[in-house]
C-alpha positions as CSV (number, residue, x, y, z in Angstrom):
1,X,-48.5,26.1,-283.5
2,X,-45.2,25.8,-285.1
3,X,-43.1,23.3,-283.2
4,X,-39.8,23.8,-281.8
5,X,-36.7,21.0,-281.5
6,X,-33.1,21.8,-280.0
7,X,-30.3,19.5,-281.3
8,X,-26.9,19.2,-280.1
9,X,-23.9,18.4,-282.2
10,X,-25.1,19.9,-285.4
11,X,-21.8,21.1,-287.0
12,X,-21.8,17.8,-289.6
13,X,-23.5,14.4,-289.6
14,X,-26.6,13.4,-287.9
15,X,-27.2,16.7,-285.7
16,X,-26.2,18.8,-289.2
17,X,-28.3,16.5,-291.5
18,X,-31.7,16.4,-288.7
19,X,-31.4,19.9,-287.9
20,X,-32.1,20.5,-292.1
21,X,-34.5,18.4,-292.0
22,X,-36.5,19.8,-289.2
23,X,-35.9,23.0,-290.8
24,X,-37.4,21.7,-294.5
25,X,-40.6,20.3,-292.3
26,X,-41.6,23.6,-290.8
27,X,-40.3,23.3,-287.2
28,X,-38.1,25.9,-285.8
29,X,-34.6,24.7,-285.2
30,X,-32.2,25.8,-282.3
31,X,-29.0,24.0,-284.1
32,X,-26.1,24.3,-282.1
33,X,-22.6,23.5,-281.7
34,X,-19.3,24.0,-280.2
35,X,-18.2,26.6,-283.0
36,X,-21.1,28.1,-284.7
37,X,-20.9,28.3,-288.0
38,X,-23.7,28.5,-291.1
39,X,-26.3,25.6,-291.6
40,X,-28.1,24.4,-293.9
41,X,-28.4,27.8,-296.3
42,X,-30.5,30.6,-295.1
43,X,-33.7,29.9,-292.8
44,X,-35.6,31.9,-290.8
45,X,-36.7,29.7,-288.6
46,X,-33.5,28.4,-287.7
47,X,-31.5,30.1,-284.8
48,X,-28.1,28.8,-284.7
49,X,-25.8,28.9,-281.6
50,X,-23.6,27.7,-279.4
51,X,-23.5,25.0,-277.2
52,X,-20.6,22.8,-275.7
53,X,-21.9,20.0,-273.3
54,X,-18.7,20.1,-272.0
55,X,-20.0,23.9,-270.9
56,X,-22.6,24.0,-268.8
57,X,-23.1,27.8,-269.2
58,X,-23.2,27.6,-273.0
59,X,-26.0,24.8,-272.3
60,X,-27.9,27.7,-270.4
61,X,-27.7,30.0,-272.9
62,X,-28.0,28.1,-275.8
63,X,-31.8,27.2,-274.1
64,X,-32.6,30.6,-273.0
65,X,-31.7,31.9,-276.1
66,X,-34.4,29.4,-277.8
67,X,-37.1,29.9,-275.9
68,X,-36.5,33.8,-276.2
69,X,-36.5,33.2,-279.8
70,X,-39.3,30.4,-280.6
71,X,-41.3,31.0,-277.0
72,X,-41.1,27.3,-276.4
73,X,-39.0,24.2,-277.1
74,X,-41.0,20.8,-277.9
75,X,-38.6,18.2,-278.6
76,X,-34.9,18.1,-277.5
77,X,-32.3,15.6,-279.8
78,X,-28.8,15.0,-277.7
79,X,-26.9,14.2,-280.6
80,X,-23.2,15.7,-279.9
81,X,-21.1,12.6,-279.3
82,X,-17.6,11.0,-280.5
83,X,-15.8,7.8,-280.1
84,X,-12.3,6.6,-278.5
85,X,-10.8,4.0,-280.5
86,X,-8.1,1.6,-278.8
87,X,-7.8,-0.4,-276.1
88,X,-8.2,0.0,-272.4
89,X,-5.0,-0.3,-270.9
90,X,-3.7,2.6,-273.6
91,X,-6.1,5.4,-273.3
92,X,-5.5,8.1,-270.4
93,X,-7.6,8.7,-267.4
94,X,-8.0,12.2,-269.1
95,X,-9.4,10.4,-272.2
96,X,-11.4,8.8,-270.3
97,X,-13.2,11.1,-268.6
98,X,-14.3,13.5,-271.8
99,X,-15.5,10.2,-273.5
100,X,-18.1,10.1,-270.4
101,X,-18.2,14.3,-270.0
102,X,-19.3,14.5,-273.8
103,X,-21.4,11.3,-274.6
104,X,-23.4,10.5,-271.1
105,X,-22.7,13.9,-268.6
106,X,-23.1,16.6,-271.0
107,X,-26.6,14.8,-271.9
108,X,-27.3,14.5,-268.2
109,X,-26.3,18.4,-268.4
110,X,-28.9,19.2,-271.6
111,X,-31.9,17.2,-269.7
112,X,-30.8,19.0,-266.1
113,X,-31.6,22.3,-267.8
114,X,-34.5,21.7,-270.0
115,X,-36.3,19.3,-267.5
116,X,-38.1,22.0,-265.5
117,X,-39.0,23.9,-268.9
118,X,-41.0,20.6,-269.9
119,X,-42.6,20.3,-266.7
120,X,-44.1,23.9,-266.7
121,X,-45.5,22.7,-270.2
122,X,-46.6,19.4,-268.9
123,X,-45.1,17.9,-272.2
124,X,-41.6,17.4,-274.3
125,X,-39.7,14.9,-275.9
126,X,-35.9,13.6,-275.3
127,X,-34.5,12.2,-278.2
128,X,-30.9,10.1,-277.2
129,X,-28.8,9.3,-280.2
130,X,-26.7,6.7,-278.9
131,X,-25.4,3.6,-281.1
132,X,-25.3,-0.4,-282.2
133,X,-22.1,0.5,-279.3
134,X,-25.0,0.9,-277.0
135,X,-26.3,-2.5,-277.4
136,X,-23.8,-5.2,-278.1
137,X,-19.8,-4.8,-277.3
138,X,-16.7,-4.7,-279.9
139,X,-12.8,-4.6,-280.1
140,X,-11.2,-1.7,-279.5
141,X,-13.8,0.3,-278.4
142,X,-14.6,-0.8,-275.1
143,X,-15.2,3.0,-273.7
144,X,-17.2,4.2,-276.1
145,X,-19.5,1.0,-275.7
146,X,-19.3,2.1,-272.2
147,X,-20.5,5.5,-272.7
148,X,-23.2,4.3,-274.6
149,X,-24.5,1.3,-272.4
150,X,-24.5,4.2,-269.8
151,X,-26.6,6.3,-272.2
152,X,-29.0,3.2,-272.9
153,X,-29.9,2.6,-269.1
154,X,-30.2,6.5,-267.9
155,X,-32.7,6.7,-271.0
156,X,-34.8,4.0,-270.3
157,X,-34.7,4.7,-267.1
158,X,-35.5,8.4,-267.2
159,X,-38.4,7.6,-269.3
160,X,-40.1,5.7,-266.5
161,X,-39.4,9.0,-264.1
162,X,-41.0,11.3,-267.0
163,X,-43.7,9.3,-268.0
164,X,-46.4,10.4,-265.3
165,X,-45.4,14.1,-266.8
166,X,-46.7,14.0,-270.2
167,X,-42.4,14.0,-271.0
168,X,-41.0,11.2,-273.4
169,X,-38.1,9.7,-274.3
170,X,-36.7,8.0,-277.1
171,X,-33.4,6.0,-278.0
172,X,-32.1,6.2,-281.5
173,X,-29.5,3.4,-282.6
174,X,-27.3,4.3,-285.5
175,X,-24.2,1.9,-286.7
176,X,-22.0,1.8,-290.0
177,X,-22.5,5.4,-291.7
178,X,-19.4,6.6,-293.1
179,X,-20.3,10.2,-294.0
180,X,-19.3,11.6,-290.8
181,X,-16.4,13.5,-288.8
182,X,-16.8,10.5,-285.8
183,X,-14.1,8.2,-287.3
184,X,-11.9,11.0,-288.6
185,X,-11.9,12.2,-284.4
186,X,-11.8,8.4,-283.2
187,X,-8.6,7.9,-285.3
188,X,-6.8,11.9,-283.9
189,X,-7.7,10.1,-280.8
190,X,-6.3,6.6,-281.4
191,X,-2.9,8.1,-282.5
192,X,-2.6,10.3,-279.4
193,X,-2.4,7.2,-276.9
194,X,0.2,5.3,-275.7
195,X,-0.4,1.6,-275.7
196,X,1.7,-1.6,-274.6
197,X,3.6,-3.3,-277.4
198,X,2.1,-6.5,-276.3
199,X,-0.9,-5.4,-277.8
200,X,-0.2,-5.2,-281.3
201,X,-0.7,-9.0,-282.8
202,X,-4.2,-7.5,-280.7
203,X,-4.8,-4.6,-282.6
204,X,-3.6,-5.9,-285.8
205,X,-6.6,-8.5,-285.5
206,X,-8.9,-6.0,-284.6
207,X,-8.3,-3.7,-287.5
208,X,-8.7,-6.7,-289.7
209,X,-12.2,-6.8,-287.7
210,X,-13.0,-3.7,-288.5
211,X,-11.9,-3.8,-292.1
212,X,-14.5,-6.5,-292.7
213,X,-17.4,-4.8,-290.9
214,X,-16.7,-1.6,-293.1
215,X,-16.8,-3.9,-296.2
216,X,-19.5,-4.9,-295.6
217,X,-21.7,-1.9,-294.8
218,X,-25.0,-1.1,-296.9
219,X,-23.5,2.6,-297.2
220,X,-26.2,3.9,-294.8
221,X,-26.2,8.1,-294.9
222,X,-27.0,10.6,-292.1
223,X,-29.7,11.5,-293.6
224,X,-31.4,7.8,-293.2
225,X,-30.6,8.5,-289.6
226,X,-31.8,12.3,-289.5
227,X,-35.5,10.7,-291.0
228,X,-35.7,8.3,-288.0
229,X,-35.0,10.8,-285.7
230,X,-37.7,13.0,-287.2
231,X,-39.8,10.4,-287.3
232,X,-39.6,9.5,-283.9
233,X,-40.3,12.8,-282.9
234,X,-43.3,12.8,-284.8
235,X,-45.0,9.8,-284.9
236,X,-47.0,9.9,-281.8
237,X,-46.0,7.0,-279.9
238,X,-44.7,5.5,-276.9
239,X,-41.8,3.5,-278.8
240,X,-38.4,3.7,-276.7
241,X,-35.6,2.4,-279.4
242,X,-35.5,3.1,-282.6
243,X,-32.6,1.0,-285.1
244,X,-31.9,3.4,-287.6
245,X,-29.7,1.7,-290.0
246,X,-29.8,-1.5,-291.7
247,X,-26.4,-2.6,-291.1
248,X,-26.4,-3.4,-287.5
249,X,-30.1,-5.1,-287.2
250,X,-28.7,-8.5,-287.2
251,X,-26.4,-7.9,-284.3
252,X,-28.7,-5.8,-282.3
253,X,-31.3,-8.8,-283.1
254,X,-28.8,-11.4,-282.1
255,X,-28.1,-9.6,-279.3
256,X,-32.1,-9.0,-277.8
257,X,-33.1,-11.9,-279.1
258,X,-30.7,-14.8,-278.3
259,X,-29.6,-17.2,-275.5
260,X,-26.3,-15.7,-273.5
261,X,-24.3,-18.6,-274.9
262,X,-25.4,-18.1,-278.1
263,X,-24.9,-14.9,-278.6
264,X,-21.7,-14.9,-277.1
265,X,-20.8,-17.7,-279.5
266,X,-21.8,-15.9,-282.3
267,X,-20.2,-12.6,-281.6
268,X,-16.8,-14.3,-280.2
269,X,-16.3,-16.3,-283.8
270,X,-17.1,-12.9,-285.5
271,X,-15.1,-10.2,-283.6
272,X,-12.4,-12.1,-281.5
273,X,-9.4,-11.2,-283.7
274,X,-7.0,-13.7,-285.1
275,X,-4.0,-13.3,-283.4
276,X,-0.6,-15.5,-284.3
């Protein structure tokens, strides 16, 4: 039978790119977004609608709307996610709290609602796009690293509670693609907060941080990521983390695979900014 997969966060990079994908292998696709709009060109077996996971009646509908369409949904990809850029002491409570409501509890939300649909089938598959911001820390960026070491443990962890189901779960790890809307929100974000003057020999380091890292990127696309994500949903294993771009291996391997002190050496002469 023809396979079903739900995505979130599919009006442009990896949820756009893997929901066309899907489509092009056969599956049916329940693409969705905050603001529906067309995708990917005309395909029948793709039913786009909305979902905010800031809205968790749209998450309702959005799934009842699938399975009234398709029947059943195998495989569930919580892609929607952004990034606050600055530091701490600048960003607003507010800000705070929708960096958490989008990236960890409107994921919490999807899995709530399509939990008891995968236990009547005894089977299904969580797939949690989270980041290189999941695994090791960085200026500037210190809630979005926190959103995403949140998203790290609940996944692992929900994986041992599923397990005994027939249900998996997966973690995707993206870092360094440049052809999405996620730094064009990070920066709207950046320049609505209100930080400290003492901060800006800080940030001026940082950015210099961040100027290097972009230099240095292999020009990874979304649709390298959208292939790991398809391919974790099909390749049959138990595998928990998937890496899905080049650029961040060596810290993510410095990171699992190194002393404390050495990793902390490495990463402060790297990404401490120069400041003075």
């Amino acid at each position: 039978m023809t396979k079903t997969v739900l995505i979130t966060g599919c009006s442009s990079g990896f949820g756009e790119a893997a929901a066309c994908l899907f489509a092009d292998k056969g599956w049916n696709v329940i693409a969705t977004m905050r603001n529906p709009t067309e995708l990917c060109g005309e395909y029948p077996n793709v039913l786009v609608t909305k979902l905010d996971v800031q809205d968790r009646e749209t998450i309702k509908s959005a799934v009842a709307e699938g399975i009234a369409r398709f029947g059943k949904i195998d495989v569930v990809v919580n892609n929607a996610g952004y990034g606050l850029f600055g530091v701490f002491e600048g960003t607003p409570r507010e800000r705070v709290q929708d960096q958490f409501d989008v990236n960890v509890f409107g994921v919490m939300d999807v899995v709530r609602e399509t939990l008891p649909h995968f236990r009547e089938n005894r089977s299904g598959l969580y797939i949690n796009v989270s980041s290189g911001a999941g695994v090791f820390g960085l200026p500037m960026i210190s809630l979005y690293n926190a959103s995403k070491f949140a998203l790290e443990g609940f996944s692992e962890s929900l994986s041992y509670e599923l397990a005994a189901l027939g249900i998996g779960v997966k973690i995707v790890e993206p870092g360094g693609v440049l052809d999405t809307k996620f730094g064009q929100r990070s920066g709207q974000e950046f320049s609505s907060t209100s930080t400290p003057a003492d901060y800006d020999a800080f940030i001026a380091g940082a950015s210099a941080v961040f100027d290097q890292l972009r230099q240095s990127r292999g020009r990874a696309t979304s649709e390298e990521v959208a292939q790991v994500i398809y391919d974790a949903a099909t390749d049959g294993t138990d595998q928990l983390r998937y890496v899905a771009t080049e650029d961040i291996k060596p810290l993510v391997e410095k990171r699992r695979g190194s002393s404390e002190a050495e990793y902390m050496a490495f990463m402060r002469e790297r990404m401490t900014p120069k400041v003075g």
